[in-house]
N, C-alpha and C positions, 0 to 999 in steps of 0.2 A: 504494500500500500504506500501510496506517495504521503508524509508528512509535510506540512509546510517547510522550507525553511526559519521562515520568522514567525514565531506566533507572539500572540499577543503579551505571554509574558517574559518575554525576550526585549519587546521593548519597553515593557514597562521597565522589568529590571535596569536594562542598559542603555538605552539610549532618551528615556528620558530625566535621567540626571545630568546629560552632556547637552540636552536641550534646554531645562533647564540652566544650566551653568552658561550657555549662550543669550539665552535671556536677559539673564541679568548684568553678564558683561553689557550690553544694549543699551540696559538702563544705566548702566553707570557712567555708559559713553552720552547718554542723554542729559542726563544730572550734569555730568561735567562743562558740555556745552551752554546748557541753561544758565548754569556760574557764570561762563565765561564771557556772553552775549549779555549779562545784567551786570558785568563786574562788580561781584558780588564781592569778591578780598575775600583773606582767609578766612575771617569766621565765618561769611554765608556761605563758603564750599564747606567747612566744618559741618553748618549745621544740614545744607543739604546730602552730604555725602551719608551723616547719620541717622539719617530719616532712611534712606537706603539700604545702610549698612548692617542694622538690626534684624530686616529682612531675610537680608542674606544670611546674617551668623544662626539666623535659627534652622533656616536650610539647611547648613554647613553643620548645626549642632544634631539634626536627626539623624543626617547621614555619618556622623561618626558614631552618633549612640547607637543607631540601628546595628554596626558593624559590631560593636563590642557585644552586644543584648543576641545578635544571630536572629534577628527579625526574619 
């Protein structure tokens, strides 16, 4: 019997934390811009980048917790 090659959790597993992770590169090229175009100085990239930045580290913190826990 023919199997797929990709099934559905092949990508869930793999490729959408690399899409994820693309995403948010995105965003951050977006945020960066938005500074840049308001010349906002370092504390409005400060505070835009951590408006962002929380986002991501909770991403970053499931994807590490899940490795240790074996989700």
């Amino acid at each position: 019997m023919n199997e797929p090659l990709i099934t559905d959790a092949i990508l869930t597993e793999h490729v959408l934390p690399v899409m994820l992770f693309l995403l948010m590169a995105y965003m951050a090229f977006i945020v960066f811009k938005l500074g840049e175009e308001s010349d906002a100085g370092k504390w409005g990239y400060f505070v835009l980048f951590l408006g962002l930045m929380v986002g991501v580290l909770g991403f970053a913190s499931k994807f590490v917790i899940q490795l240790f826990i074996d989700v």
